[in-house]
DRENDO-1510 file (C-alpha; in Angstrom, 1 decimal, always signed):
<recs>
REC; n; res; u; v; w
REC; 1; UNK; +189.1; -69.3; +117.1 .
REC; 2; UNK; +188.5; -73.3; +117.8 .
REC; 3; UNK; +190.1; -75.4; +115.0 .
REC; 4; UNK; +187.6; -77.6; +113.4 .
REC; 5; UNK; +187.1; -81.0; +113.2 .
REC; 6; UNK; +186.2; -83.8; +110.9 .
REC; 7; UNK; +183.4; -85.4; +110.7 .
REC; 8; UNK; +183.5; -88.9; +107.8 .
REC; 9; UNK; +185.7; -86.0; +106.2 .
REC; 10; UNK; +183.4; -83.2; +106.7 .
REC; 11; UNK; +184.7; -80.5; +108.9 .
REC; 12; UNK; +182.6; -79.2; +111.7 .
REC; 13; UNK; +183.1; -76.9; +115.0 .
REC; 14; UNK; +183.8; -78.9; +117.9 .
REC; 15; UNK; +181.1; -79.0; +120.5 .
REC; 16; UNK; +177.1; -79.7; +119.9 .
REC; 17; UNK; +176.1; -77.9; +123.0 .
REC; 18; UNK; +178.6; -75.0; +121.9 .
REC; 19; UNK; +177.2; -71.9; +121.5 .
REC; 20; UNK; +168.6; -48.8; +93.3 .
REC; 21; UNK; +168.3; -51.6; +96.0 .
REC; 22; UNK; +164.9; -53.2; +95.8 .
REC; 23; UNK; +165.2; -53.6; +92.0 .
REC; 24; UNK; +168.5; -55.5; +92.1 .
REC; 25; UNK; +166.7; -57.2; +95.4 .
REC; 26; UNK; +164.1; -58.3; +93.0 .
REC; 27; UNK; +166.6; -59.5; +90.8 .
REC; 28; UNK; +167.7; -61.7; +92.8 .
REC; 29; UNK; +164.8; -64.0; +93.2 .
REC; 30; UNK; +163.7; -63.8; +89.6 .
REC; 31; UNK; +163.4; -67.2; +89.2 .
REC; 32; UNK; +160.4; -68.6; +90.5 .
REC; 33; UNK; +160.1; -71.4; +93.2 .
REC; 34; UNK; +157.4; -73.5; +93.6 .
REC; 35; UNK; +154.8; -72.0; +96.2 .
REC; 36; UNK; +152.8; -74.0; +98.4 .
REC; 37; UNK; +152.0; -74.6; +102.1 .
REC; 38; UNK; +154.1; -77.3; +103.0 .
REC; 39; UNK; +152.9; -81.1; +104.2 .
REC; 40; UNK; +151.2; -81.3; +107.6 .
REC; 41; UNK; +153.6; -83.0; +109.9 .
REC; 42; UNK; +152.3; -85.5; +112.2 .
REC; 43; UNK; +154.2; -86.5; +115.5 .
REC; 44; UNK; +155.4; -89.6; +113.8 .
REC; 45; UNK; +156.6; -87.7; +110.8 .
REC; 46; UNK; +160.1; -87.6; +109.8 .
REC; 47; UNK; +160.9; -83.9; +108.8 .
REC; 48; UNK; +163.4; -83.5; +106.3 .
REC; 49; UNK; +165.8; -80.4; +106.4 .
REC; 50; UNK; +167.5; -79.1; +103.6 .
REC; 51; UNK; +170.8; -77.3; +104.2 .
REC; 52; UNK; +171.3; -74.2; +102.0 .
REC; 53; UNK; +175.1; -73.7; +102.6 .
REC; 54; UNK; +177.6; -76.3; +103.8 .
REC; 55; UNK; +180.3; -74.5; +104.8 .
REC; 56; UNK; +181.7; -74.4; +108.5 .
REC; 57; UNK; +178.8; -73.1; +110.6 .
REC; 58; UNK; +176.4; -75.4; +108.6 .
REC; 59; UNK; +178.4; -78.4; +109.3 .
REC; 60; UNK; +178.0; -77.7; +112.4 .
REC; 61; UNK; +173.8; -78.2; +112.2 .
REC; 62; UNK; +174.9; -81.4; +110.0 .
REC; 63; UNK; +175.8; -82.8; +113.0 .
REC; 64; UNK; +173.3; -82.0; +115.6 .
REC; 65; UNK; +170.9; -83.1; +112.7 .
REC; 66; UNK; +172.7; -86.0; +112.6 .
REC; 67; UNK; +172.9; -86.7; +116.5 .
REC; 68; UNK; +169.2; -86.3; +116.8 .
REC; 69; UNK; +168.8; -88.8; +114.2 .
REC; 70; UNK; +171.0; -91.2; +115.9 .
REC; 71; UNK; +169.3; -90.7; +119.1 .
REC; 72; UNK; +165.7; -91.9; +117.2 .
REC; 73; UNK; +164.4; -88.3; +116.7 .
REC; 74; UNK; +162.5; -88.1; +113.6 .
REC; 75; UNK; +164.5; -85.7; +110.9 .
REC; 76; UNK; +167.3; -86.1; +108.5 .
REC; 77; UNK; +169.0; -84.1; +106.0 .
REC; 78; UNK; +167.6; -84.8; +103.0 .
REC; 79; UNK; +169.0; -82.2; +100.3 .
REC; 80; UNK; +172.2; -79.8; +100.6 .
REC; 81; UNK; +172.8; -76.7; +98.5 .
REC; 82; UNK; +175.8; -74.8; +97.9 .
REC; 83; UNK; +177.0; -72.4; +95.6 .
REC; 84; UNK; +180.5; -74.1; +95.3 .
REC; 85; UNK; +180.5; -77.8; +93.8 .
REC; 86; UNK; +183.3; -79.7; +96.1 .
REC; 87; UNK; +181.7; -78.3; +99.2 .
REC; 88; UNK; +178.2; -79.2; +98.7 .
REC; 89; UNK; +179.7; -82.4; +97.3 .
REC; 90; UNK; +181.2; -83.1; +100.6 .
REC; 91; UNK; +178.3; -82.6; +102.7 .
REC; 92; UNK; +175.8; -84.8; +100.0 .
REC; 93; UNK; +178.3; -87.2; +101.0 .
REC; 94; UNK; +178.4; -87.3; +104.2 .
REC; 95; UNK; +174.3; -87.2; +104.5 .
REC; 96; UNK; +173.5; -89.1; +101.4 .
REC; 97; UNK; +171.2; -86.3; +100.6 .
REC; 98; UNK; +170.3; -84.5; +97.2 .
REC; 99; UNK; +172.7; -81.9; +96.2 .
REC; 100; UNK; +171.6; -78.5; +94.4 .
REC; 101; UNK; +173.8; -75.9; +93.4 .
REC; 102; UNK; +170.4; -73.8; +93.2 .
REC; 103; UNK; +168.4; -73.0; +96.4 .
REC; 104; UNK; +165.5; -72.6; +94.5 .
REC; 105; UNK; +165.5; -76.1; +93.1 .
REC; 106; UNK; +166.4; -77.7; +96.4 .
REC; 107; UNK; +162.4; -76.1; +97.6 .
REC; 108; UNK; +160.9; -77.8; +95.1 .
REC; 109; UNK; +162.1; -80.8; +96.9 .
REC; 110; UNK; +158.9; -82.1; +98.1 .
REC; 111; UNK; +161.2; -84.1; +100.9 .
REC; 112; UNK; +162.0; -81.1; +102.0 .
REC; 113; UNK; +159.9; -79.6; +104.7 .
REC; 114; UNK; +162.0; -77.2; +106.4 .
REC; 115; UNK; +165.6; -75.7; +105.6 .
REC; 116; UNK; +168.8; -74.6; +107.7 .
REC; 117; UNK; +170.5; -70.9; +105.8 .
REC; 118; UNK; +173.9; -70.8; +106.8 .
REC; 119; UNK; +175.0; -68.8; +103.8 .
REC; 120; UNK; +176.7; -65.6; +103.3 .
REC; 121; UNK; +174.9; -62.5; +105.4 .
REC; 122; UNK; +173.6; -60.5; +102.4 .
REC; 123; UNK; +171.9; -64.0; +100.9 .
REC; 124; UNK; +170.1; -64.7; +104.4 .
REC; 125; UNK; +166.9; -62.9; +104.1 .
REC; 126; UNK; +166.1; -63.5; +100.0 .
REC; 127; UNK; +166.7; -67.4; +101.1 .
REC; 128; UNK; +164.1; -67.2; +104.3 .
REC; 129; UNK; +161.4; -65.3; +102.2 .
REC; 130; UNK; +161.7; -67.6; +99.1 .
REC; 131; UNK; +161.7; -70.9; +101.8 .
REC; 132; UNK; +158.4; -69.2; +103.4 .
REC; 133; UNK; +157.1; -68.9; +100.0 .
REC; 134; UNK; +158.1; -72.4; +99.2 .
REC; 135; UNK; +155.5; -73.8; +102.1 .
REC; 136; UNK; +158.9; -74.6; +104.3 .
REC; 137; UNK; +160.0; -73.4; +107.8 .
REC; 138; UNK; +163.2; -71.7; +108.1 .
REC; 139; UNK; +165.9; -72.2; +110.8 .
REC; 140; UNK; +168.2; -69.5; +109.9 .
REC; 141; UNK; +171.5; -68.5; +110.4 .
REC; 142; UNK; +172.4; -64.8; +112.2 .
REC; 143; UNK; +172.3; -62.0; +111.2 .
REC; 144; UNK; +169.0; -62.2; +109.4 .
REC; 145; UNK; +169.7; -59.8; +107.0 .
REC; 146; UNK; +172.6; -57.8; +106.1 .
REC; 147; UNK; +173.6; -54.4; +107.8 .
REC; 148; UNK; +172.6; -52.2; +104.5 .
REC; 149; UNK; +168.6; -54.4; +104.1 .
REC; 150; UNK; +166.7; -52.7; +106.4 .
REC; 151; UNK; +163.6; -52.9; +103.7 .
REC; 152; UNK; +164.7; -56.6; +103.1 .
REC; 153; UNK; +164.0; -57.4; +107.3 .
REC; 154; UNK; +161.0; -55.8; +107.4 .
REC; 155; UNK; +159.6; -57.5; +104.7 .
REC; 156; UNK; +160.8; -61.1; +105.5 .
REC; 157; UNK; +159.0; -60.2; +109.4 .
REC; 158; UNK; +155.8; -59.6; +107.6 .
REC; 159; UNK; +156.2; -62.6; +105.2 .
REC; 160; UNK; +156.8; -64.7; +108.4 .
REC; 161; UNK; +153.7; -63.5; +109.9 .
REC; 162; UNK; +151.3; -63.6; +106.4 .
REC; 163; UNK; +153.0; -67.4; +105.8 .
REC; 164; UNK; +152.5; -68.4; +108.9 .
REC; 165; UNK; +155.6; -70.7; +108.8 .
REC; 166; UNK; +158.1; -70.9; +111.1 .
REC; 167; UNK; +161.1; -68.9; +111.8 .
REC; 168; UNK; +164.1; -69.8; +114.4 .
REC; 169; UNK; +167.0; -67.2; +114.0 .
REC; 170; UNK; +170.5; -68.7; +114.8 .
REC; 171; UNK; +171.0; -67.2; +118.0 .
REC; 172; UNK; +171.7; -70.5; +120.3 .
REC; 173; UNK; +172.1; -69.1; +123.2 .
REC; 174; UNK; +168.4; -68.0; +123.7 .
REC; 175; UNK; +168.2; -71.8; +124.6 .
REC; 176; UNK; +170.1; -70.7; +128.1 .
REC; 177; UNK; +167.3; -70.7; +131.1 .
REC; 178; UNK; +168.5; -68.0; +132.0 .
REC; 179; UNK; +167.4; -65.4; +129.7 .
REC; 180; UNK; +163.9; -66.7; +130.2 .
REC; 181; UNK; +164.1; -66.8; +134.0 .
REC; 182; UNK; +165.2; -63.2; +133.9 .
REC; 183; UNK; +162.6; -62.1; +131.2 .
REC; 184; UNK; +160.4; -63.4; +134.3 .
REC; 185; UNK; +161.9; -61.8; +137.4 .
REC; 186; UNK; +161.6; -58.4; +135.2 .
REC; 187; UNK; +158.2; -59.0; +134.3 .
REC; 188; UNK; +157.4; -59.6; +138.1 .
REC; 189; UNK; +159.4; -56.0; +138.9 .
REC; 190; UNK; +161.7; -57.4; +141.0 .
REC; 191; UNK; +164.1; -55.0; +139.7 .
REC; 192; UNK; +161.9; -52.3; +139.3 .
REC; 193; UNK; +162.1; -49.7; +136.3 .
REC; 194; UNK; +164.6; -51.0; +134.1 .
REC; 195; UNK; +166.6; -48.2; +133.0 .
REC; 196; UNK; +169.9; -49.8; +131.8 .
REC; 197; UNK; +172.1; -53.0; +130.1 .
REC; 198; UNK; +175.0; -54.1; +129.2 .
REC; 199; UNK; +176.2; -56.7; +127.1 .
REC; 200; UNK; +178.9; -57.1; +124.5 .
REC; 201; UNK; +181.5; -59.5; +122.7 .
REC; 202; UNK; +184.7; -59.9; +122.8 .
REC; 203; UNK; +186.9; -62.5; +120.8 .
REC; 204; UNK; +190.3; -62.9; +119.0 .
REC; 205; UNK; +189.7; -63.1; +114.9 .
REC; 206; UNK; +191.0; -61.4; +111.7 .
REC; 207; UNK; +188.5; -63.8; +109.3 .
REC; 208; UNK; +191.6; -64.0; +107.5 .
REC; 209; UNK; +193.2; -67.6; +106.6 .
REC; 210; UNK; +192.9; -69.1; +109.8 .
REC; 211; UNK; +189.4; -68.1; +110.2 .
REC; 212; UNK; +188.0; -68.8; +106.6 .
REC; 213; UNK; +190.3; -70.8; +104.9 .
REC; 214; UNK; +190.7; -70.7; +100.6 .
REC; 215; UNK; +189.4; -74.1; +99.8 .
REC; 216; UNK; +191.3; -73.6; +96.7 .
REC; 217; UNK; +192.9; -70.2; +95.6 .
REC; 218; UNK; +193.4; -71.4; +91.7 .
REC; 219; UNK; +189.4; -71.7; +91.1 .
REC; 220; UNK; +187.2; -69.8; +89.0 .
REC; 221; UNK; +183.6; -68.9; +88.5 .
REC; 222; UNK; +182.0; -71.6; +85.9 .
REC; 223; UNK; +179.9; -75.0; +86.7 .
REC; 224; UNK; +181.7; -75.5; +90.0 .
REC; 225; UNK; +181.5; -72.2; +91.7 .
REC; 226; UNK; +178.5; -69.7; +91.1 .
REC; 227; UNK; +179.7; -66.2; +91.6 .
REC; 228; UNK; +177.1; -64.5; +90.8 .
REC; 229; UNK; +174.5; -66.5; +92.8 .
REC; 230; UNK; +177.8; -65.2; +96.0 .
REC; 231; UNK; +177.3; -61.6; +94.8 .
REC; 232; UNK; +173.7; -61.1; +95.3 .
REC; 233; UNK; +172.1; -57.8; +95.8 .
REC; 234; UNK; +176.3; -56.7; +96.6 .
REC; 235; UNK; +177.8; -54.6; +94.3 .
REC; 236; UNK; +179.0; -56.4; +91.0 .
REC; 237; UNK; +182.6; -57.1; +90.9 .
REC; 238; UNK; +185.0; -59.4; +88.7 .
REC; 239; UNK; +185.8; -62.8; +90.6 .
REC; 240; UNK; +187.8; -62.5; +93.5 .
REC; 241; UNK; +188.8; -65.7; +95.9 .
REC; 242; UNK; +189.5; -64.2; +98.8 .
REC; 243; UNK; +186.0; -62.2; +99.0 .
REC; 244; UNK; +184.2; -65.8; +97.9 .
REC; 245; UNK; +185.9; -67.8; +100.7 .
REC; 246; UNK; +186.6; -65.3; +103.4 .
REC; 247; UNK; +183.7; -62.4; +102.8 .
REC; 248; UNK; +183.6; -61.8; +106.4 .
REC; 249; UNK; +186.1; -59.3; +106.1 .
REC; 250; UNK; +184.7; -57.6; +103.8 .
REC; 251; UNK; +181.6; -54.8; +104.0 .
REC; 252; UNK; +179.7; -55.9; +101.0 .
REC; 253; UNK; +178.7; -59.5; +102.6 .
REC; 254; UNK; +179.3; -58.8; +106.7 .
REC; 255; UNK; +179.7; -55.8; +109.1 .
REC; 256; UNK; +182.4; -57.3; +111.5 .
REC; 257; UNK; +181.6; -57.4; +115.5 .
REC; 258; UNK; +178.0; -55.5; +115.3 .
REC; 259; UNK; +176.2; -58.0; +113.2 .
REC; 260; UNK; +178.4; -61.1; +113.4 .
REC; 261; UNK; +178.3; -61.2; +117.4 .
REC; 262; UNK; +176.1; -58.5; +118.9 .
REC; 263; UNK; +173.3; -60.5; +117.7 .
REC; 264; UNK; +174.6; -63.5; +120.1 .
REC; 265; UNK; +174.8; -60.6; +122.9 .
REC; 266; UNK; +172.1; -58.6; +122.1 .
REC; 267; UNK; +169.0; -60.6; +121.5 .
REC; 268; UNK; +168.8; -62.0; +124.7 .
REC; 269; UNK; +168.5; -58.0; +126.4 .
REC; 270; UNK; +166.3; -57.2; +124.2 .
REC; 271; UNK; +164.4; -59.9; +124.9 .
REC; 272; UNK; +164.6; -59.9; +128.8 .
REC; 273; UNK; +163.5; -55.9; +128.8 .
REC; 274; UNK; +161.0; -56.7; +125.9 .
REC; 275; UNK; +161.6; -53.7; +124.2 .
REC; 276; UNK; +160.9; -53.2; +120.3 .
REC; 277; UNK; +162.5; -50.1; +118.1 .
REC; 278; UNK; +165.2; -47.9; +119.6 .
REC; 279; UNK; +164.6; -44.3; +119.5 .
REC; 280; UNK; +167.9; -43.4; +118.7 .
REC; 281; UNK; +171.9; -44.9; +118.2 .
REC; 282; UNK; +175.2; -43.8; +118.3 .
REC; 283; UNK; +177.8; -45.9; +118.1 .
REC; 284; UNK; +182.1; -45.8; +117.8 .
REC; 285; UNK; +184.9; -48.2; +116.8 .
REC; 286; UNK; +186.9; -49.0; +113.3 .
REC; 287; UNK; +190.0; -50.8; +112.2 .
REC; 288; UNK; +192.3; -50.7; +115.5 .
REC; 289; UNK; +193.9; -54.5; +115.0 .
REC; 290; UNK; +192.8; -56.0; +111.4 .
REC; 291; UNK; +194.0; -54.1; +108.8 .
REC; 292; UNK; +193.4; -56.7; +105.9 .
REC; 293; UNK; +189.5; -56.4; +106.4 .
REC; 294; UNK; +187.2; -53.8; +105.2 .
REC; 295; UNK; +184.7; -53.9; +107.9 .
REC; 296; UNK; +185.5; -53.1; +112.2 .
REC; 297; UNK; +187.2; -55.3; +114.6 .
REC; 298; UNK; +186.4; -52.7; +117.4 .
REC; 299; UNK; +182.5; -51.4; +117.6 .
REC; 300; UNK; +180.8; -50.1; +120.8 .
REC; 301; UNK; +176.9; -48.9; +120.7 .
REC; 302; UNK; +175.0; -47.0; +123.0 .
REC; 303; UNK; +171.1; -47.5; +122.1 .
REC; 304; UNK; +167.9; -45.5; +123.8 .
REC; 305; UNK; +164.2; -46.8; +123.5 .
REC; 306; UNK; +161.8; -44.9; +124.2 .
REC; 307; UNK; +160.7; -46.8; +127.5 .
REC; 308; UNK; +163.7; -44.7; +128.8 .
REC; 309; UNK; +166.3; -47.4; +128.7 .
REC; 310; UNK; +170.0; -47.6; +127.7 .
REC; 311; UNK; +171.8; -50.2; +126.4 .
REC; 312; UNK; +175.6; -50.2; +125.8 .
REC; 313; UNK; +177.2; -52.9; +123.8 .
REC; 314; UNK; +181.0; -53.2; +123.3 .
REC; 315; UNK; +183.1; -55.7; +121.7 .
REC; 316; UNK; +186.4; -56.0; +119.6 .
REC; 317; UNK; +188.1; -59.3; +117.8 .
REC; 318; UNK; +191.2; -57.9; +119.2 .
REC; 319; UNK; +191.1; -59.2; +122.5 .
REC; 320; UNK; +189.0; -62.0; +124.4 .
REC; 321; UNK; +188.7; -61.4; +127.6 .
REC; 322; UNK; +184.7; -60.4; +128.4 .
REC; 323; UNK; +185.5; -58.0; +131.0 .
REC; 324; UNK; +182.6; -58.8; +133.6 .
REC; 325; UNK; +182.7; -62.3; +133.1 .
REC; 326; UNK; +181.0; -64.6; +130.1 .
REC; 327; UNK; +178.7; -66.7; +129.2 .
REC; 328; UNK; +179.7; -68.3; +125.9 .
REC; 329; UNK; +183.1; -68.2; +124.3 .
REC; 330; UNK; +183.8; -64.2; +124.7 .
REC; 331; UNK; +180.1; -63.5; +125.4 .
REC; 332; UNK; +179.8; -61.0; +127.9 .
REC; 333; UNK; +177.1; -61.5; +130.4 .
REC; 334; UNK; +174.2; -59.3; +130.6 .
REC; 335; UNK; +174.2; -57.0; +133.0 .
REC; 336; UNK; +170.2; -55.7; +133.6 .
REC; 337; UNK; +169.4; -52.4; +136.0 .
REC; 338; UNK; +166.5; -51.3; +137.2 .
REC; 339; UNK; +165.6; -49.0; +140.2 .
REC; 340; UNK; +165.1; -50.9; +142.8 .
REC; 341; UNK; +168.5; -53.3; +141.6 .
REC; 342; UNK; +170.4; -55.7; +139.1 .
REC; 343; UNK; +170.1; -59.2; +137.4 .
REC; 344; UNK; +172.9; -60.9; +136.4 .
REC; 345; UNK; +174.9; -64.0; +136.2 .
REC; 346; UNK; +177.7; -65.5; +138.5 .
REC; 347; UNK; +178.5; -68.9; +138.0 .
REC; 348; UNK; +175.2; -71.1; +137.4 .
REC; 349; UNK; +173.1; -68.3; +139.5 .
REC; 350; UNK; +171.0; -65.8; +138.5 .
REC; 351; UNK; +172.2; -63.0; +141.2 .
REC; 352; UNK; +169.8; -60.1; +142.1 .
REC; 353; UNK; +171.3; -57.4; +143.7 .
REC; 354; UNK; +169.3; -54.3; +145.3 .
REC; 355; UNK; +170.1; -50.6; +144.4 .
REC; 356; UNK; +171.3; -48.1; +147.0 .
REC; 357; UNK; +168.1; -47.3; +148.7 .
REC; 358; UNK; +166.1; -50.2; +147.9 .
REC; 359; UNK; +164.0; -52.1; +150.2 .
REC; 360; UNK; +164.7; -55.3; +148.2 .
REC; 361; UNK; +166.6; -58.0; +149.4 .
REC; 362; UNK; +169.7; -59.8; +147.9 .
REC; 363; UNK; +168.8; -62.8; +146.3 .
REC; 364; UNK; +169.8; -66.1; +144.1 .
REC; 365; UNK; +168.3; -68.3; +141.4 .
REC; 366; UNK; +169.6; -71.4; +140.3 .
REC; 367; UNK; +169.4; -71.4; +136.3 .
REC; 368; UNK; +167.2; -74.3; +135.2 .
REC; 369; UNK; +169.1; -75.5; +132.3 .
REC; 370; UNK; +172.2; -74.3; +130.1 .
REC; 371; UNK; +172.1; -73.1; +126.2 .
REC; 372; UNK; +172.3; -76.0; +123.8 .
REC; 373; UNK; +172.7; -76.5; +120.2 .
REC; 374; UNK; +170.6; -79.5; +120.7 .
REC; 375; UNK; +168.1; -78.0; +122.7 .
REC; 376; UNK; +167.5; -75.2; +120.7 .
REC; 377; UNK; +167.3; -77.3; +117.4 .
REC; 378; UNK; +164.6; -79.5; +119.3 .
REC; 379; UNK; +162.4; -76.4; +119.9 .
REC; 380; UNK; +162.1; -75.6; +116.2 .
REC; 381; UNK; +162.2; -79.3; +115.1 .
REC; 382; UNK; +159.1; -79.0; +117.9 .
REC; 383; UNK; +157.4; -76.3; +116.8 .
REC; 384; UNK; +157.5; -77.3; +112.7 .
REC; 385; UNK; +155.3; -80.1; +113.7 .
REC; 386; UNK; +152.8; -77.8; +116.2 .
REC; 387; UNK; +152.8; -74.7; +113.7 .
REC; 388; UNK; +153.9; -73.1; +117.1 .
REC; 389; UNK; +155.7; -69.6; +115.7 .
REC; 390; UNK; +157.0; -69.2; +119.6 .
REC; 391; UNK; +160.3; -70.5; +118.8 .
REC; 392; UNK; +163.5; -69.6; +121.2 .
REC; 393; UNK; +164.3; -66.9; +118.6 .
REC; 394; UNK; +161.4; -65.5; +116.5 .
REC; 395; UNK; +161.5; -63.2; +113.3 .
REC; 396; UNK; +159.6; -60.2; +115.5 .
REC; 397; UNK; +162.2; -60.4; +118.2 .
REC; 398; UNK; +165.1; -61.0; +114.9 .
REC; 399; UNK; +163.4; -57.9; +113.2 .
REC; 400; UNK; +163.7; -55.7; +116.2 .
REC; 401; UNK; +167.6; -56.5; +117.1 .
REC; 402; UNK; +168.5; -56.2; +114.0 .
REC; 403; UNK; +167.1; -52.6; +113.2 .
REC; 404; UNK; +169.3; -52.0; +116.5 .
REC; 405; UNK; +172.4; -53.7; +114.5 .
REC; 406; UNK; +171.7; -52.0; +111.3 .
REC; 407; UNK; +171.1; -48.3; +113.0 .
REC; 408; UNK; +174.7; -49.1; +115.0 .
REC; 409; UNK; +176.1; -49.8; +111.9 .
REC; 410; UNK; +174.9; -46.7; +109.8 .
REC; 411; UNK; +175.5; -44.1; +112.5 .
REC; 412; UNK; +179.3; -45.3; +112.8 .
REC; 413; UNK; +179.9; -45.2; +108.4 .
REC; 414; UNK; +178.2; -41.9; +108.5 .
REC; 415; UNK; +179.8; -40.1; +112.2 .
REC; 416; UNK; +175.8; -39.4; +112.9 .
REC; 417; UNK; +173.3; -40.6; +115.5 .
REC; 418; UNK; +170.6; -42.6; +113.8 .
REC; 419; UNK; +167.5; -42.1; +114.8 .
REC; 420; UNK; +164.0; -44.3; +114.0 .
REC; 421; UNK; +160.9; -42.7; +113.0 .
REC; 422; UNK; +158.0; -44.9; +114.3 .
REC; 423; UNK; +155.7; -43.3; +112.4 .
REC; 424; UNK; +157.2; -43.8; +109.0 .
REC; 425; UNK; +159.5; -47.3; +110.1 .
REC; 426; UNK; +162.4; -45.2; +109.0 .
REC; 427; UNK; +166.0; -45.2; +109.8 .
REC; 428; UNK; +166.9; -41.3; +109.6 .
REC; 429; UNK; +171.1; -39.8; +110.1 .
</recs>
């Protein structure tokens, strides 16, 4: 993993352009927020984010917030939230913003119009529906939910679509052209049928110390730290500081390699083939490197839909090279067949090649522009002020690869194929 950086003494990745449990789910939000519909923004409107999180990966919008202020685009950071004190106090800081320890009393911010999650997986989805509720639009971090909320996605994809706010899911690299070209030359049947993609991750990455640092392994839960706000709808469990600074590695907050990458590898397939539920998933892997961590380091999927495509998706944090090339640190490039012939990727060309048998000829397209962090926080920044729901990475298209994510993860914890009932919206092992 890339060391980090400081930023005024806030650390941050390196790189801009870089790539019973709906009653305790009730529980969680108990408190109320205060509803509304949000201020219309005009063109000349500043919008102010608020940042719930502040740990590395938010620190990382921090400063493309922060460079798009700089460069006379109208939004700022106006209020930062964190369940540990020193953190948020570091990024309030840095941003001059107003600190909560309480998300909910960082909506009722009225300078707040739209917020960034970048907080644990299993808080994700209770955070967008309460910021929808709130009258604010949500740019928030992958996954969307965690692997075990199934009930909690679908209901934050209806609430998107009943609050009409909008919804950018932290995927970055649907800001590369060249998901969107392809999604085009598919359309257009240049390759025919689709009946098969590949895609996957691969990385080196334990989550351990060098990935998540302990900010401080002596502290405990009280004023500074809020454990149980950490916990959740997870399991209740006495105070533990390696789970509150490094839950990545752990199955109650994360699910290793399927949800903490695929989403980077598999929303753009899904989104080129523009398919919706899978029929059916199987899926392999386990504990071959990493054996501090609860969750995989190695998972591999195979995933039907019931336009009679296959999609395989491999990856382990045990090794990082992407086999048939990448796109992205680790990312491995999509590889789309059809029957007449392939898309993908070589170099900064789209590459079609024709099946055995086709008529087709070879062919090349330059890609029209490269992902950006920057880029793909001026689309939402762009469609907060339009009410335009068509962001690079919507909650339908966030819905549907994460019931992919979630069915991967289910069928490898139980040794069964999961299988989706349309009828009912059911997972079913």
């Amino acid at each position: 993993m890339k060391q980090d950086m400081e930023i005024n003494g806030l650390p941050a990745h390196s790189g801009i352009s870089r790539r019973s449990f709906i009653n305790r789910a009730t529980a969680v939000s108990a408190l109320p927020v205060l509803a509304g519909s949000g201020r219309a923004l005009g063109a000349n409107d500043r919008i102010g984010i608020g940042m719930i999180g502040c740990g590395g990966r938010s620190n990382s919008h921090i400063k493309a917030i922060q460079w798009l202020k700089d460069n006379n685009r109208k939004v700022e950071v106006t209020a930062v939230c964190d369940t540990y004190r020193p953190r948020m106090q570091k990024a309030a800081d840095f941003t001059k913003a107003k600190s909560y320890m309480d998300h909910r009393e960082l909506l009722k911010d009225p300078n707040v119009d739209a917020v960034c999650i970048a907080t644990p997986d299993h808080i994700h989805g209770y955070q967008a529906i309460d910021a929808m509720l709130a009258g604010k639009d949500v740019y928030c971090e992958k996954p969307v939910t965690h692997w075990r909320q199934f009930e909690l996605i679908k209901r934050l994809a209806a609430e998107v679509k009943k609050t009409g706010r909008v919804f950018q899911l932290g995927t970055q690299g649907m800001s590369d052209g060249a998901w969107h070209q392809m999604k085009k030359l598919v359309q257009d049947g240049l390759i025919g049928q689709p009946i098969h993609a590949e895609c996957g991750y691969f990385r080196v990455g334990d989550w351990g110390e060098r990935g998540m640092p302990v900010d401080d392994p002596n502290v405990k839960p009280g004023p500074d730290l809020n454990w149980e706000a950490f916990l959740g709808d997870s399991r209740k469990r006495p105070f533990d500081v390696s789970r509150y600074f490094r839950w990545r590695m752990y199955e109650d907050y994360a699910g290793g390699p399927v949800t903490d990458l695929f989403p980077h590898s598999l929303t753009p397939v899904l989104f080129i083939l523009g398919v919706k539920m899978p029929s059916l998933v199987a899926a392999t892997g386990g504990k071959w490197r990493y054996q501090e961590r609860e969750i995989p380091d190695t998972f591999n999927m195979l995933i039907d839909y019931p336009e009679k495509i296959t999609v395989s998706v491999m990856g382990t944090q045990g090794n990082d090279y992407p086999a048939t090339g990448s796109r992205g640190a680790g990312q491995r490039i999509p590889v789309i067949r059809g029957w007449e012939g392939t898309l993908t990727v070589v170099g900064k060309d789209i590459v079609f090649t024709p099946a055995e048998g086709s008529k087709a000829k070879a062919q090349k397209f330059a890609i029209e522009r490269n992902e950006e962090l920057i880029g793909f926080w001026e689309r939402f920044l762009e469609c907060c002020r339009s009410k335009n729901q068509e962001t690079y990475s919507t909650a339908e298209l966030a819905y549907h690869t994460q019931t992919a994510l979630i069915m991967g993860m289910m069928a490898s914890r139980a040794g069964k194929t999961a299988r989706f009932d349309a009828a009912q919206q059911k997972i079913l092992l």
